[in-house]
N, C-alpha and C positions, 0 to 999 in steps of 0.2 A: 798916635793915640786915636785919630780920627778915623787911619785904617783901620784899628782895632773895632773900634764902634760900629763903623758902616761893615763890619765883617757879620759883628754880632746878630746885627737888627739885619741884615739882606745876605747875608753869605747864604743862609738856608732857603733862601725863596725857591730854587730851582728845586732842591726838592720836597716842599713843602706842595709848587703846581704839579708836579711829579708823584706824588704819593695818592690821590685819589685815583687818576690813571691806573696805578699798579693795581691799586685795591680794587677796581673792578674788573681790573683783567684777571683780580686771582678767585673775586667771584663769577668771572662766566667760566671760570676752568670749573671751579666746584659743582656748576651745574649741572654738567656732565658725568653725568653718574654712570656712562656705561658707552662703551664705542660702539660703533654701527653696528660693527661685525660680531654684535654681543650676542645674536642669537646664532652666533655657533657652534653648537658643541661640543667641536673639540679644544675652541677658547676658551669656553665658560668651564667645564667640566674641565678639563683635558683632556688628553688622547688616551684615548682604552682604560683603562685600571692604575693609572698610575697614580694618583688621589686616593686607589681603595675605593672609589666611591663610582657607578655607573648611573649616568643618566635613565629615569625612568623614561620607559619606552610610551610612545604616544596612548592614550588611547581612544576608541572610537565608540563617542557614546551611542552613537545611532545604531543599531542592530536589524538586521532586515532589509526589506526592503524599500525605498521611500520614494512615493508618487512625488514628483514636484510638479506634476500640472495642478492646473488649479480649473474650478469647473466654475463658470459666471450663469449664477441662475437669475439675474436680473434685466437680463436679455429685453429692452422692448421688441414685444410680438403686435401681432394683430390680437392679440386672445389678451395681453396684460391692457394694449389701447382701449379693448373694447371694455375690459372691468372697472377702467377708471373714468372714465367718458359714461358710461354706459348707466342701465337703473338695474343691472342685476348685480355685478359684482363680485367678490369670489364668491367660493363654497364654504368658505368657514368666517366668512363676516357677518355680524348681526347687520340687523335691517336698520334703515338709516333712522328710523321713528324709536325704533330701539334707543340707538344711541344717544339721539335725542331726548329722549324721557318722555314721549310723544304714546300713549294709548290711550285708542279710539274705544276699545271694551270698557275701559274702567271711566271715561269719561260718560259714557253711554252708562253704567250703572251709580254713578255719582247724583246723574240727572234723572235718574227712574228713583231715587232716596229723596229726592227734594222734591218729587212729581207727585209723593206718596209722605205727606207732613209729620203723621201721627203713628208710624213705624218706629220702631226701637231702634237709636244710634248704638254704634261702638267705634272703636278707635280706628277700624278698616276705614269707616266711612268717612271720616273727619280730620283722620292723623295723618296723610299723605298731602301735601303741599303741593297741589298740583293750580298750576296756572291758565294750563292752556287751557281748556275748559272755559273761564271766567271770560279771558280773553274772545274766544270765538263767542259764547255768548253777546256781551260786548258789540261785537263785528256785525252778528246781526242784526241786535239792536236797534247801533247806528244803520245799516243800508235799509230795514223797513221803514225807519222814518225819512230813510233819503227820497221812498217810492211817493212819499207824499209831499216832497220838497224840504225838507227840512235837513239840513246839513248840522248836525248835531253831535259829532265824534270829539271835537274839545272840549264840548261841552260834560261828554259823558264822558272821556277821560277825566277830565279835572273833578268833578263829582267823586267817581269814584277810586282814584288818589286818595282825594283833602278824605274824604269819608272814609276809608277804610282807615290812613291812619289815625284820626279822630276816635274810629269807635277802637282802635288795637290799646291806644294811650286808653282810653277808659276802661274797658275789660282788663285791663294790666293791672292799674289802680283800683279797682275793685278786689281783686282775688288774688289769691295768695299760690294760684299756678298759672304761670306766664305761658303766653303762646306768643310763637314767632309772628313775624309783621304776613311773611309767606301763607303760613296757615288762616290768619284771618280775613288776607285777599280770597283764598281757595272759598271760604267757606258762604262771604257775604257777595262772592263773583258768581258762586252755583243756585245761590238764593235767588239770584237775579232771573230766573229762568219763568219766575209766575210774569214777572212783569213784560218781558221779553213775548210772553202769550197777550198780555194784554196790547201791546203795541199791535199785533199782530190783526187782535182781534177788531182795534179801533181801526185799523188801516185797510184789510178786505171787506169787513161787518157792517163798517159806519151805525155803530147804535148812536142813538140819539137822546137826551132826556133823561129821565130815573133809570132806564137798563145800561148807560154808559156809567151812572154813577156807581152802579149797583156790581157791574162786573169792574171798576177801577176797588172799592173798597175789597171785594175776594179778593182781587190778585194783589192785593196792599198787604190785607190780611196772610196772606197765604207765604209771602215771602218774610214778613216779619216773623211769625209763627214757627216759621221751618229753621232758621236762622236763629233763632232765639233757642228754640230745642238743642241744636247745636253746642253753642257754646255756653248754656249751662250744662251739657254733659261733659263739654273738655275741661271745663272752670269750674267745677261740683261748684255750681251759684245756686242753687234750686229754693234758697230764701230771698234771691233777690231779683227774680222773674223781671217786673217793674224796669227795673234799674236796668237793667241790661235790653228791654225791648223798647226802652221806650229812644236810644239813641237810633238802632234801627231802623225804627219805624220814620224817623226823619227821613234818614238817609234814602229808603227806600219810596219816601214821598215825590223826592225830588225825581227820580227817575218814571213814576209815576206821574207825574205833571207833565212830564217831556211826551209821553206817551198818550196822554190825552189831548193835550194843547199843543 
């Protein structure tokens, strides 16, 4: 009775470890789905016609004739060193001011509109977000008061930052057509250009007395004025003149101060 028992419960042990063995030996057979020799055809097909059936014969898609060389046009030369080292470049590259958004014409006619107060704006003159301009303005600026010692370039950076975005936030809130932060740098950096004469004027001229006061309040006047034309015609504000010049005229004090003192 005990051999019956110990038969029941371990007689089948051997092939109970024996049986996943098989099963994967009869899964690597299954995985072979075709012998080496499969791309035979007279294995696969058979030999000649006896299937009824003949292997289609190869075909060859390529027709013609076919170059396999291959031609390398990225050869460094003396002529590719010299276009990329070089200020000329190829023949079919724009110019690097180009690429840059860099023109000297339209900067030059931006500042003959602001040189000239009481001319007729339109969206040519005002609608192009142009910076460099403002910026070399600026550049000047600062290096004529540097001819008199005065080291002033954070000072007129931080000015005209806080200031431009100070008067952008107000013309915003004002008018019910918004300009970009871009365009109201362009507009109140090219305004800069009366004061920018007045540094100039106080630093070769040295006036002195009532004609220093008298040429600071023009060139106050002049860029307020131009500046203010401006952006009542990008902001149709033309009822609130006021309101809109009198932020200006701060802003454009303070660089007027710097220019006198």
């Amino acid at each position: 009775m005990q051999n019956e028992a110990h038969s029941v419960l371990f007689g089948n042990q051997q092939d109970y470890y024996q049986q996943p063995q098989q099963q994967q030996e009869q899964n690597n057979d299954d995985l072979q789905f075709y012998s080496s020799n499969a791309y035979n055809n007279q294995q696969v097909y058979g030999s000649g016609t006896t299937a009824g059936f003949t292997p289609p014969a190869p075909q060859n898609f390529y027709t013609g004739n076919m170059n396999t060389q291959f031609e390398f046009n990225d050869r460094v030369t003396f002529a590719s060193i010299k276009a990329a080292f070089g200020t000329g470049g190829y023949d079919d590259e724009p110019p690097l001011l180009e690429e840059l958004g860099i023109s000297f014409p339209d900067i030059k006619k931006k500042a003959l509109v602001v040189l000239y107060p009481f001319r007729r704006y339109d969206n040519e003159n005002m609608g192009n977000s142009d910076l460099i301009g403002p910026l070399i303005f600026c550049l000047i600026f600062g290096s004529i008061l540097l001819l008199r010692g005065k080291v002033h370039f954070g000072y007129i950076y931080g000015v005209s930052s806080l200031g431009s975005i100070g008067v952008h936030v107000i013309l915003n809130l004002m008018s019910e057509t918004h300009l970009e932060p871009s365009n109201t740098g362009s507009i109140l950096g090219y305004c800069l250009l009366p004061i920018v004469i007045l540094s100039a004027v106080t630093t070769f001229l040295k006036p002195s007395g009532l004609l220093a006061i008298v040429c600071c309040g023009i060139c106050l006047a002049w860029s307020t004025i131009t500046a203010t034309r401006m952006f009542i015609t990008s902001l149709s504000m033309k009822d609130q003149v006021i309101l809109v010049a009198y932020p200006i005229l701060l802003l454009y004090s303070c660089f007027a101060l710097m220019a006198m003192f």
